[in-house]
C-alpha positions as CSV (number, residue, x, y, z in Angstrom):
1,X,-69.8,40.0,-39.0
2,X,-70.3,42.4,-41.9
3,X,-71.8,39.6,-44.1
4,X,-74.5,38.7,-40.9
5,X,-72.5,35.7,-40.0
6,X,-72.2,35.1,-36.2
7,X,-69.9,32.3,-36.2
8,X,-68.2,29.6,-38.7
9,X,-68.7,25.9,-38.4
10,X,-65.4,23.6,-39.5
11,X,-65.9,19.9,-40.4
12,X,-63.3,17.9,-39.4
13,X,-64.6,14.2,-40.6
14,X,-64.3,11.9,-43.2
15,X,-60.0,12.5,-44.1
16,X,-60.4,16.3,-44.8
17,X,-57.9,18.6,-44.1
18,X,-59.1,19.8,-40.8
19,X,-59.0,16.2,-39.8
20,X,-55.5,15.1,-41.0
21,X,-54.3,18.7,-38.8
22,X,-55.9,17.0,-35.7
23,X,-54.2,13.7,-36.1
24,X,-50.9,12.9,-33.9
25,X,-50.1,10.5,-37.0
26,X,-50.0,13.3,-39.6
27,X,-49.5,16.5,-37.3
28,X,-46.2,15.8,-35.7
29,X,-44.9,19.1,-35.5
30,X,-43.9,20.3,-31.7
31,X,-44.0,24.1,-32.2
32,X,-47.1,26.2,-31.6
33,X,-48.5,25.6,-35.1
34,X,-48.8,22.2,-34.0
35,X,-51.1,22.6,-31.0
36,X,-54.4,20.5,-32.4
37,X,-57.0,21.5,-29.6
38,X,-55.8,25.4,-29.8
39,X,-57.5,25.7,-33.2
40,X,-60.5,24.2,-32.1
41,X,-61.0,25.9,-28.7
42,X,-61.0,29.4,-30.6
């Protein structure tokens, strides 16, 4: 907010990193660090 920003915009297409966190193949953790929705719906 001190830079003017009013929000941040995270790709998650095309095999980045954002993406492979979403998947259930590569994101098999069962702890809250593996919650994939959680860290978009924030």
């Amino acid at each position: 907010m001190q830079a003017g920003f009013h929000g941040v915009e995270l790709h998650a297409g095309h095999g980045y990193l954002l993406a492979q966190f979403l998947s259930r193949v590569n994101n098999t953790r069962d702890d809250e660090y593996g919650d994939r929705i959680a860290l978009l719906s924030q």
